[in-house]
N, C-alpha and C positions, 0 to 999 in steps of 0.2 A: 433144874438148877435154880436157886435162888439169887435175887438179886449182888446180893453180897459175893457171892462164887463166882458168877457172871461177871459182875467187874472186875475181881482182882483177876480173872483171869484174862480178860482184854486186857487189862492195864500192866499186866507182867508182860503179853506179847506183845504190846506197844513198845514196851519200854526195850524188850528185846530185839524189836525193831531196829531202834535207831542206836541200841548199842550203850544207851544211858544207865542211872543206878535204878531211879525210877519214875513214875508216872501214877498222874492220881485223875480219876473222871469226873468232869462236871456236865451239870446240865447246859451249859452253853462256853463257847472259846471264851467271852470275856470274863466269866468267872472264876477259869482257868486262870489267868491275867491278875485277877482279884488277889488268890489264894497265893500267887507268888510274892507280892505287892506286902501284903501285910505279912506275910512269913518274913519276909527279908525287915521289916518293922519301918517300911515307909510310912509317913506320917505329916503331922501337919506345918507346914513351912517346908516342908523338903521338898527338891526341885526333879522331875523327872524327864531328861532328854529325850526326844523322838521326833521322829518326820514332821513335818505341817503338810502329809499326803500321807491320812488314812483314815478310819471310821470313827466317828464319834464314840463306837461302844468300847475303842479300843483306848480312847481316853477317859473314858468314863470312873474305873475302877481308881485313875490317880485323884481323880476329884472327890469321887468316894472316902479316901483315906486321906484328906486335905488336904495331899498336896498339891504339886503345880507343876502343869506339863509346861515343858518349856519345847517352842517346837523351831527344828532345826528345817532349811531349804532343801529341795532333793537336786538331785544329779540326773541329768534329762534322758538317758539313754536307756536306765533298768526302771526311774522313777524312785531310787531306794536314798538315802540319808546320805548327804554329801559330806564324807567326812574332815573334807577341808572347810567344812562352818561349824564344826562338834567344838571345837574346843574354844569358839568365842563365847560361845553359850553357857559353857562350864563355869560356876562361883563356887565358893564354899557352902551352899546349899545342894549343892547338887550331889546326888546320892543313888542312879542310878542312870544307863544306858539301852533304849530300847533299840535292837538293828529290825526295824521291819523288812521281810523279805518279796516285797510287793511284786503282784501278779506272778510269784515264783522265782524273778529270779533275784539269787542270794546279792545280799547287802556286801559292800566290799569289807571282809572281814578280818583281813589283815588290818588295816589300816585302824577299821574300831576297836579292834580286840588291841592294838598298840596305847591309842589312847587312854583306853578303862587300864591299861595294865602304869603307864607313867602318870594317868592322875586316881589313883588307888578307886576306879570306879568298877562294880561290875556291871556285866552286861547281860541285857535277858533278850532271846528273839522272839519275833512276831512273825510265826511258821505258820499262820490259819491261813494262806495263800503257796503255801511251798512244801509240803511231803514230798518228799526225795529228792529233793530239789541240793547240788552240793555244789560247793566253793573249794578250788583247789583239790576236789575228790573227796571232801570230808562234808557229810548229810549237814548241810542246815538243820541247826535247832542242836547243834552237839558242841561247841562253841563255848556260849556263857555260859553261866551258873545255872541257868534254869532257860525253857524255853515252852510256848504255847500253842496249842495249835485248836482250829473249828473245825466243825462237823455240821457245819449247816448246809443248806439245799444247795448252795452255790459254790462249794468249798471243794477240794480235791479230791475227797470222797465224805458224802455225805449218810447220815444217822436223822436226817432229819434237822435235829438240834444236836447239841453234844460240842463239847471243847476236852483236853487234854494239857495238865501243865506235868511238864517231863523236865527231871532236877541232876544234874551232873554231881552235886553236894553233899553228901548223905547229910549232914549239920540241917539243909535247910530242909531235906526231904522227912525229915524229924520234923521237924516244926511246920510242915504242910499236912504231914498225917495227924496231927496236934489238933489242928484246926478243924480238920476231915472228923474227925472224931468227938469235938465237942459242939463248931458250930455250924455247921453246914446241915442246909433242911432238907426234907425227902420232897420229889413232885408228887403233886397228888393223884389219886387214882383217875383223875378228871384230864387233868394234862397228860397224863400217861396214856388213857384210851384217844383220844384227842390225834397226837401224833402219831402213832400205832397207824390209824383209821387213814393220815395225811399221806405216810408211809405209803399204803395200799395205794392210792390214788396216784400220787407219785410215780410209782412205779408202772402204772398203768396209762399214763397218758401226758407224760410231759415229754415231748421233743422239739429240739429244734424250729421245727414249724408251730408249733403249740403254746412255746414256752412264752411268749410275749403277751398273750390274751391270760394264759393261767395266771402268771405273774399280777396281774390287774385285778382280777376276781379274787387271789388271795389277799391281797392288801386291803381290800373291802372286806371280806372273812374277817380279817385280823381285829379293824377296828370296831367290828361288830361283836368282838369274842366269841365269834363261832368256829375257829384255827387256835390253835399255837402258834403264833410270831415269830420269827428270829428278833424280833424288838417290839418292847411296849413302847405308850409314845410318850411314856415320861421318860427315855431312853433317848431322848431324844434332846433331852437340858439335862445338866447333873444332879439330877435326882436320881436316889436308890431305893428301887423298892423293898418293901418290907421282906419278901423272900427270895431275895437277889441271889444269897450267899446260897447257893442249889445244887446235888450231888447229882450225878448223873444213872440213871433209870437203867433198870435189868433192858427194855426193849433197846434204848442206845446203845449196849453194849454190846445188845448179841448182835445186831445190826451192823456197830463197828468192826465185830469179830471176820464178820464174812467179807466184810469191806477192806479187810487189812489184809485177806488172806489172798485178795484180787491186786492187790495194792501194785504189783512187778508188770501186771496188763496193763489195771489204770495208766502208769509209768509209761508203759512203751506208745500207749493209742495218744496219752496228750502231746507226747515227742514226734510221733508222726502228725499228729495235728499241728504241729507248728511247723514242720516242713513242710507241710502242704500249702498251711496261709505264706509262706514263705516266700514260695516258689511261682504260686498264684498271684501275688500280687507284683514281686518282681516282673513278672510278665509282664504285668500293664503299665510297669518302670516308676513304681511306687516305693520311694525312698526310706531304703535300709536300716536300720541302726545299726551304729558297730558295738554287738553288745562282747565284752571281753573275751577271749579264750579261757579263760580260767572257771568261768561261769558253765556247768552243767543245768540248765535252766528245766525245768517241770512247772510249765506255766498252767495255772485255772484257766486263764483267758489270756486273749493275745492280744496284746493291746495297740491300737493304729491311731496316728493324729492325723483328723481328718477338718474340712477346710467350715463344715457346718455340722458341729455339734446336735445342735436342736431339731434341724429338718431329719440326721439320721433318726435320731431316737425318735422323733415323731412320726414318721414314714414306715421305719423295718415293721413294724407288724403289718401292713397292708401288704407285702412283699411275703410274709413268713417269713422273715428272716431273724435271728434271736441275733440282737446286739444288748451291750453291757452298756452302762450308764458310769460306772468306776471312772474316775471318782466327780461326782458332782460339784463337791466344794473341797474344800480341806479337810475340812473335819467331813466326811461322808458318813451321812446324805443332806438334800439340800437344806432339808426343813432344820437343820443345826442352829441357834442360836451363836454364831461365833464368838461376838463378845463377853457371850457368858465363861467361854472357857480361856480368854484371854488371845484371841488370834483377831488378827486384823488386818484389813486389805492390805498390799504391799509387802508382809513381813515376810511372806515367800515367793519369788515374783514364781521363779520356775515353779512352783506347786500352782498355783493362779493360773498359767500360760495352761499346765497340762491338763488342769480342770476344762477349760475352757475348750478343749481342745479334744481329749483323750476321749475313745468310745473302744471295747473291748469285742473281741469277737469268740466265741464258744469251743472248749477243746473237752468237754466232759464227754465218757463213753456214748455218746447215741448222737455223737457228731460223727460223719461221714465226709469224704473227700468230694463226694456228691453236694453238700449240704454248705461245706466251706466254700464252693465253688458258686455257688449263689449268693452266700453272705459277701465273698468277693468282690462279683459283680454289682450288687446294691452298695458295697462300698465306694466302689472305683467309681461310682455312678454321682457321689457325693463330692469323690475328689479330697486332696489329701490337703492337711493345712499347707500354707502358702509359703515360709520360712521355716523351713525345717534342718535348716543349718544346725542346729542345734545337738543330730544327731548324726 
């Protein structure tokens, strides 16, 4: 099967998936993001709403199309966009809504979807954290106009690399296949075998116990250009590189194929993984959140506010233990430039606090009730933050 066949056939069962009109493949989430961005005809002076808690690649594409993220404070208990500060932020520049679904669970989407509908704005989600993840019973990413989602090593199921933007609109899914058609570039046969090869490797020896020392030695790969990246490190300031706008590869596809076809497992093992950090760490009378009933949560990682941020991430690899670093600053990761993209200390306190604060713990397939139970105890070990009233 050829490239071409390969994807529209992922991308038709994607999109059947989640019960959308359709879905289009890139080589990475945020490009996904990209092709939404300039399909809808975001542009220069226009203002894009979203969190001040999430990845710099995620704002990346609005600075690409010159416009300006305008970023709103989260809400401490899912981490997702508090939508009682959306509508201060709102001018007449403002021209779009992003609901990030952070570490899975869904953004309150009553409440946004009220706004974007009495100040005529639409709304796009940020689903590279939440596959099956639903709100009031209805999947995240089904919602706005259009929505995104990744496929990276660390994502809810991963292709490697690979992102997906999925369009409720037929109007605009016209004008994404427009784009897909004239200006989107192929990877080359270089990065193709590349990932392929990473794939293999991957599969062969990343666990739990492992994943903290791989993690180190691919970041050194990457800036050597001997890996495929999830980011270059001009990714890292708003610059776009020259082959940003990227189609998504026959090997991502078939790769996503098999991945989507696991997708009900995935589902059920990250739901038991989060009853088990649940349950484990209540034990040791480590402070709850009360995350909503309405929330069906399919968390990546589980996120805990613990009392020493730096000692955990510095320590869990001597322990084996795989902890998250999410989110290190606002714009994640640390090496961000914040002033370049217009954010500055204070403007989010609770995004600040949870940076400061938040360390994530692992629910991907080759986590174990054995393996949480040690990430557990090296947590409890660190102790939980100190005021945590907040949740």
């Amino acid at each position: 099967m050829n490239t071409s066949d390969m994807l529209e056939q992922y991308q038709r069962a994607f999109a059947e998936t989640l019960g959308v009109h359709s879905a289009f493949g890139f080589w990475k989430g945020r490009v996904a993001l990209y092709a939404i961005l300039k399909a809808m005809g975001i542009g220069e002076g226009d203002e894009v709403v979203l969190p001040g808690y999430t990845c710099v690649m995620a704002v990346n594409p609005i600075v690409y199309l010159r416009a300006k993220p305008v970023f709103v404070d989260i809400e401490p208990v899912t981490y997702n966009i508090d939508p009682n500060l959306i509508e201060e932020k709102i001018t007449p520049k403002t021209k779009l809504i992003i609901a990030q679904h952070t570490y899975g669970y869904p953004a309150d989407m009553d409440a946004i979807m009220d706004i974007g509908r009495r100040k005529g704005l639409p709304v796009v989600e940020d689903c590279c954290l939440a596959i099956g993840s639903k709100y009031n019973g209805q999947l995240a990413g089904t919602f706005g106009v259009a929505a995104y989602f990744s496929f990276q090593w660390n994502k809810p199921y991963t292709s490697g690399l690979g992102g997906m933007a999925t369009v409720t609109d037929a109007d605009l899914a016209r004008r994404i296949e427009e784009l897909y058609q004239n200006d989107v570039v192929r990877p080359s046969t270089r990065e193709v075998g590349m990932l392929r090869a990473q794939l293999a490797v991957y599969q062969a020896v990343i666990y739990p116990r492992t994943t903290a020392m791989a993690q180190t030695l691919f970041r050194l790969l990457t800036k050597a250009g001997l890996v495929v990246g999830s980011s270059a490190t001009c990714e890292f300031s708003p610059t776009m590189e020259p082959d940003f706008f990227k189609g998504m590869s026959a090997v991502q596809a078939r790769r996503g194929l098999r991945q989507l076809g696991k997708l009900d497992r995935t589902i059920a093992h990250r739901k038991q993984m989060t009853r088990v950090y649940a349950e484990l760490l209540a034990e040791r009378g480590w402070p709850t959140p009360k995350v909503p009933a309405k929330l069906d949560s399919v968390l990546v990682r589980y996120p805990v506010r613990v009392a020493d941020k730096k000692k955990a991430l510095a320590t869990a690899s001597r322990h084996f233990v795989e902890i998250g670093s999410w989110f290190e600053c606002p714009l994640h990761p640390i090496e961000t430039p914040l002033e370049a993209y217009g954010y500055y200390e204070g403007m989010c306190p609770q995004s600040d606090r949870a940076c400061a604060e938040v360390v994530n713990l692992a629910c991907h397939p080759r986590t174990s009730a054995a393996s949480a139970r040690k990430s557990v105890e090296f947590i409890a070990s660190i102790g939980p933050a100190e005021d945590q009233s907040c949740i």
